[in-house]
Phi, psi and omega in degrees: 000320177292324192299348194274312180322310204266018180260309161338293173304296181340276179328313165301326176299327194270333176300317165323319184292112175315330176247069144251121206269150196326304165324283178329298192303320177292272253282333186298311209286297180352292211271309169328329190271340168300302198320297174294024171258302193304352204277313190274352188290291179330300241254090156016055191312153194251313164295331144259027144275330178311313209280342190272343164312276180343271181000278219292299180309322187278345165322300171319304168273350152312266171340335185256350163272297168322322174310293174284355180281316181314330196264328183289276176325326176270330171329275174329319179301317212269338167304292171308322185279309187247007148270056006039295177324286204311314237245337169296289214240028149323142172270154188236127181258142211233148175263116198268141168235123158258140163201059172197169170303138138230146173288109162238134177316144172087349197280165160285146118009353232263159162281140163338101172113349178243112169338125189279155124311122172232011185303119170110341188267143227267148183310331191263331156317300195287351168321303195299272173356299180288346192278292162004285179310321163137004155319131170290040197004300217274356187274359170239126159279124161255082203264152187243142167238175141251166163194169209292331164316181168279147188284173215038346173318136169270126186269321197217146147235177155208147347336171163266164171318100184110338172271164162341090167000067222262173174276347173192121168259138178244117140284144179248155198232146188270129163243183182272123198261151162267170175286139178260138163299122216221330189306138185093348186280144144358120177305317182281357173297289177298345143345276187283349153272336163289323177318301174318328188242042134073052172207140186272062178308145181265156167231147199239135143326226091207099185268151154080025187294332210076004199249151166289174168339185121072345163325115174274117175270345193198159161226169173207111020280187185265157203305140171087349174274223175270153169264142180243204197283317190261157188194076184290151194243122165254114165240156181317149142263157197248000000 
């Protein structure tokens, strides 16, 4: 630093010296004002470097904002495709219309163009079954009996099964039947009545009923209550 100094000062001097010619003194003041341009050209500036950091950091965080926004969107991308996925292949409920024949298991047989059998089957089977066949839905009558059966089951059709293929059919439908009062009736009396409402009696003896012979004294269950398939007959003994 002194040797730069004291070439300075020199250099000041010989511009100074009077007896120096006008050319010279320009060629000094030149190469000095050169020195100093490399010197500071050389010399680190502090404010540009702060600004070319700065610069550099915000690139940076440019960039590092740009990354998560790429990332936030695909996020948001991959979210969206699969609840798209889910709502795809979500079940979706649907209400059904029949407006064709459908086949259901268990119908009879029949040949084509001939009444199916449907005794036993719950009504909208047989509904399905007779349409199946070639029945008109507004072409079936429904009617309710009771009888010892299960409720809704069809008990009677008519046509019967196996015959020609008619224009209108009636079904009769089973409701819930009570025990019919029978006690004093004849035993084949009372049979034959339970028999009409599809139920099977049993029959018990009794001696010393006080009743004639052949007599129904009681049933079980008792009279009004519900009726089933089984029924016992307490009759009179001779």
């Amino acid at each position: 630093m002194s040797s730069q100094r004291n070439e300075e000062q020199q250099e000041a001097k010989e511009i100074e010296t009077t007896d120096s010619s006008p050319a010279r003194r320009k060629r000094l003041r030149i190469r000095r004002r050169m020195k100093v341009d490399k010197k500071a050209e050389k010399a680190p500036s502090g404010g540009g470097s702060q600004h070319a950091t700065g610069a550099r950091i915000l690139r940076i965080l440019a960039l590092l904002i740009g990354a998560a926004g790429c990332l936030a969107a695909g996020a948001a991308v991959g979210w969206w495709i699969r609840d798209a996925q889910n709502e795809a292949l979500a079940p979706i409920a649907v209400e059904a219309v029949i407006d064709r024949p459908v086949t259901v298991a268990g119908a009879s047989d029949t040949a084509l163009g001939h009444m199916p059998g449907v005794l036993g089957l719950p009504l909208d089977q047989a509904r399905y079954v007779l349409f199946n066949s070639g029945v008109a839905a507004g072409a079936i009558t429904v009617t309710q009996r009771p009888t010892a059966l299960e409720p809704g089951l069809v008990v009677l059709q008519e046509p019967e099964a196996g015959s020609a293929l008619a224009d209108a059919v009636s079904l009769v439908v089973s409701t819930e039947a009570l025990v019919p009062d029978v006690a004093g009736m004849p035993l084949e009396e009372a049979e034959a009545v339970l028999a009409d409402l599809g139920a099977s009696p049993t029959v018990q003896r009794q001696s010393n009923s006080g009743a004639q012979p052949g007599i129904v004294v009681s049933t079980e269950p008792a009279a009004g209550e519900t009726l089933g398939r089984s029924i016992v007959l307490h009759v009179s003994a001779s």
